[in-house]
N, C-alpha and C positions, 0 to 999 in steps of 0.2 A: 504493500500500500504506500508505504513510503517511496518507491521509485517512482512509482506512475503519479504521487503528488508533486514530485520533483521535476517530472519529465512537464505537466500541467503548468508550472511554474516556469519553467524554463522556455516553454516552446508555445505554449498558449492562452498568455493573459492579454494580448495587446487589445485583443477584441474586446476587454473590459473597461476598458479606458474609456472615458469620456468627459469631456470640459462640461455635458449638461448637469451631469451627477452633483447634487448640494450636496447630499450626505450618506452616508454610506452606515455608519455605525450611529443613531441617532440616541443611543443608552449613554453615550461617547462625549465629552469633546474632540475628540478625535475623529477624522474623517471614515479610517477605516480602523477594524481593529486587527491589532498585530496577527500576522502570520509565519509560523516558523517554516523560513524559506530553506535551511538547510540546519539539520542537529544542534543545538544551544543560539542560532542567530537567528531574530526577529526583525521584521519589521513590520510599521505601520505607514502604509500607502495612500502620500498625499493625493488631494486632486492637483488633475492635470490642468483647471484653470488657473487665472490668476486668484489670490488671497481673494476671500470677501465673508463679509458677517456670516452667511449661510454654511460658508466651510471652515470658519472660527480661524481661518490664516491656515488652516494645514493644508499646503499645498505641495509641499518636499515630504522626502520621504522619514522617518524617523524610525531607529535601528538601536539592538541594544543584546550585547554578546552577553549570555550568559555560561561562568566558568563556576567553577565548585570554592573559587575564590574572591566573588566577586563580581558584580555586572559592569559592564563599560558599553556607555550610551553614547550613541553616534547623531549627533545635533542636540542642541538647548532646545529646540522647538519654539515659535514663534511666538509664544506669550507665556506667560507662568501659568495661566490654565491648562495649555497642551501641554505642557512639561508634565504637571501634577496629574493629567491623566495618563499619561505613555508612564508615570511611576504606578500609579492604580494596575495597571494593567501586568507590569514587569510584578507586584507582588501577588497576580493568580499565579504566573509563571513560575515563581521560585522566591525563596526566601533570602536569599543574597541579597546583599545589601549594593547602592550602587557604589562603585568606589571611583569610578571618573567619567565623564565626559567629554566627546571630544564632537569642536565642532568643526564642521566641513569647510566654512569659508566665514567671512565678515557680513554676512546678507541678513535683515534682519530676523527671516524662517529659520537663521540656520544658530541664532546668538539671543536674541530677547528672552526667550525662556531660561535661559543662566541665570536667572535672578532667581529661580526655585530653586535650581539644584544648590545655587551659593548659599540661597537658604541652610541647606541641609549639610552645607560643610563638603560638599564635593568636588573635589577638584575639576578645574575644568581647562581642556588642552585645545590652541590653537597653531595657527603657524602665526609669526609674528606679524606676516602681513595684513594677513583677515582681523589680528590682535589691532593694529593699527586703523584697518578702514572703520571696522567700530568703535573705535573711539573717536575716531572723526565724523562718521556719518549716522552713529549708532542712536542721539537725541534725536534724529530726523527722522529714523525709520520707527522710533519710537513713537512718536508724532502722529507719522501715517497712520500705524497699528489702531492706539488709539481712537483716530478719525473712523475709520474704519470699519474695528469690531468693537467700538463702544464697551458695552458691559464687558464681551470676554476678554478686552484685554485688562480690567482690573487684576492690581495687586503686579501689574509689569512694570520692571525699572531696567536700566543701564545693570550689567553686571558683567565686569572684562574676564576675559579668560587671566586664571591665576598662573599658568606656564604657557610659556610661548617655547617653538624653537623653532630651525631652520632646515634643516634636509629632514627629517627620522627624530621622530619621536617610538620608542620602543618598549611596551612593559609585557610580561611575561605574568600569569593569573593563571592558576588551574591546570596548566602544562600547556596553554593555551598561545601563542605568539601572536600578539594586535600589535601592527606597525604604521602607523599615522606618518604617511610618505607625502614631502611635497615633491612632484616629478619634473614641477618647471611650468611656465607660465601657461594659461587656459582661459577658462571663463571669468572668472576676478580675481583679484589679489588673493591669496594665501590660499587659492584653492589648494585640497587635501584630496588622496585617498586612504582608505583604512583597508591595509591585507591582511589577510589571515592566511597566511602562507600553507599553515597543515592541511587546512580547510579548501586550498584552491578557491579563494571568493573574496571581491574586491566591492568595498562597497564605495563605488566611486566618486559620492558628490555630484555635482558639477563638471566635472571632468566629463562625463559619458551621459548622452539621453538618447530615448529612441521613441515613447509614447506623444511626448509633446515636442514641438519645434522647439527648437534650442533657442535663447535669445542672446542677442549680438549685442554688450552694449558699447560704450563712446569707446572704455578702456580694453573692453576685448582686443585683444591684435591675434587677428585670426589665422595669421602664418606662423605664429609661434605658436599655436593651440595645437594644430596639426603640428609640426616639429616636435612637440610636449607628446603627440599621442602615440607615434611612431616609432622615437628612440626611445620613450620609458614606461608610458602603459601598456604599450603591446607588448613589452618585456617580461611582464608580469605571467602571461599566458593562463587568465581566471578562466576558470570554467563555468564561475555563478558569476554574475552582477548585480547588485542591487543600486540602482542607479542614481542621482539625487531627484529624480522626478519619475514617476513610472513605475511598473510592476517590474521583477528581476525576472532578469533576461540570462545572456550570455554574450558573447562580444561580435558576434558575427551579427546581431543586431542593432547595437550602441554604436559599432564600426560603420553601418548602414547609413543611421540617420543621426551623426554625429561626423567623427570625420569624412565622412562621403561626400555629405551634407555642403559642410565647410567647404569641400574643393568643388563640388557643385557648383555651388555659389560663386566662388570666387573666377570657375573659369567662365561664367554667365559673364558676369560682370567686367570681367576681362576682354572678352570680345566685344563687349562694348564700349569697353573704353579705347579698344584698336581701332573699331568705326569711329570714333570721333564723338561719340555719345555723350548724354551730359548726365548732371547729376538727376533732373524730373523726370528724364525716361528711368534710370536705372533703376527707381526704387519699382519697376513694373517688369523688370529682367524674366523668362520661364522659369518659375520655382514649382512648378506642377506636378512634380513627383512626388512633390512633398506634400501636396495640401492634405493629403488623411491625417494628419499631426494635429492634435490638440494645438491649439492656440494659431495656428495656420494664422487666420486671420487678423489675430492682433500683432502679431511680429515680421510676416516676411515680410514685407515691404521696407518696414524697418531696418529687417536685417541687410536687405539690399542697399540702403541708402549708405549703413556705416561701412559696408564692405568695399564700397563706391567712394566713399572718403577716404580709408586706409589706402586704396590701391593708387589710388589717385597719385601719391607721392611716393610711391614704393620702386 
């Protein structure tokens, strides 16, 4: 039973995905409720729209290893409510206690909920750079939240990751090896992944999507994202994925509609920029391949415009 839930997992959730879906777990703050995607690793499957009141901000995904030593939880989650319920949920699961934290990037789905677990005295790990964007943009996204989801985001403050580092972060729990690897620049500052090397399964962040369009923003440089993907995630050679958006996959799908994607795009936009093209046609370049992608329609055009500005001087 356990394979054919695995093979279900791996080869057949895309069909589940959908940006209409409010809620999914309504007993929940939580959009969905946790699923153990492979032996002691959970997650809880944001939606594939943007944040909004109806999906309480959970729209990443939120993940949490459990070892015989200890749980270590993959994102703050976007408010102290989602935090306190992905904890509700990690004690049906087991009685471990959590003993850290790690967030994916500096965004505020992946960092506002730190103020629960700070509560609770547990450490919580970033890469210095995601450490930095939140501190600098971290009142802002605060702000939004807020604006946003009103009541659920009470009881949310500012809360920095208490360790920072710079390549490898590495702790060893229950015989268990979690390594919180920065591989080189991606989607925003300090993007992370977390390997579980025994396990073969990478739970990507940011770094990898395939349910929803990827979004491009000012500071993405989308040639170093692909270069990032090439010489050090595919190095890894995962066999699970749990993505930062999306149901877990495996890399022959993330590779699809992530870097494929990327180079898609870029050589759209390239030939148009050999015709002499400007920047109002480009943001309308064939991105058709793609439009089955959640959020399709709030980002490609987008994503065409900034990839039309990078190239421009490249």
């Amino acid at each position: 039973m356990r394979i054919l839930t695995t093979l279900f997992i791996i080869c057949g959730w895309a069909a589940m995905a959908s940006e209409d879906i409010a809620d999914q777990y309504p007993a929940s703050m939580l959009y969905s409720k946790p699923v153990e995607v492979i032996p002691g690793v959970f997650s809880s499957i944001g939606a594939t729209a943007p944040s909004t009141y109806e999906n309480a901000g959970h729209n990443n995904n939120l993940s949490f290893i459990v070892t015989s030593e200890g749980v270590v939880v993959v994102n703050g989650g976007g408010s102290y409510a989602l935090a306190e319920a992905l904890h509700d949920e990690i004690k049906v699961v087991t009685e471990q206690p959590v003993v850290l934290v790690l967030n994916e990037n500096g965004q505020g789905h992946a960092m506002l909920g730190n103020s629960y677990w700070a509560e609770k005295g547990v450490d919580i790990v970033a890469h210095a750079d995601a450490a930095a964007e939140f501190e600098e943009y971290g009142p802002q996204s605060l702000a939004a939240a807020q604006t946003r989801l009103k009541d659920r985001a009470a009881k949310t403050s500012i809360a920095l990751p208490t360790i920072t580092f710079e390549d490898r972060y590495t702790v060893e729990l229950g015989g268990i090896q979690i390594e919180a690897l920065y591989l080189g620049p991606a989607h925003s500052p300090g993007d992370i992944v977390v390997w579980l090397p025994q396990k073969s399964l990478v739970i990507s962040g940011d770094m990898a999507f395939h349910e929803r369009m990827l979004p491009i923003f000012e500071h993405t440089m989308t040639s170093d994202w692909i270069e990032t993907w090439e010489n050090e995630f595919e190095e890894l050679q995962a066999t699970y994925v749990i993505p930062g958006h999306g149901h877990p996959t495996n890399m022959d799908q993330v590779r699809r509609y992530t870097r494929d994607y990327l180079i898609y795009l870029r050589g759209k936009v390239g030939a148009h920029l050999e015709n002499g093209g400007g920047l109002a046609e480009a943001y309308y370049v064939d991105q058709s391949p793609y439009r089955n992608l959640d959020t399709f329609e709030e980002l490609a055009t987008k994503n065409a415009g900034r990839v039309f500005e990078q190239m421009e001087f490249e």
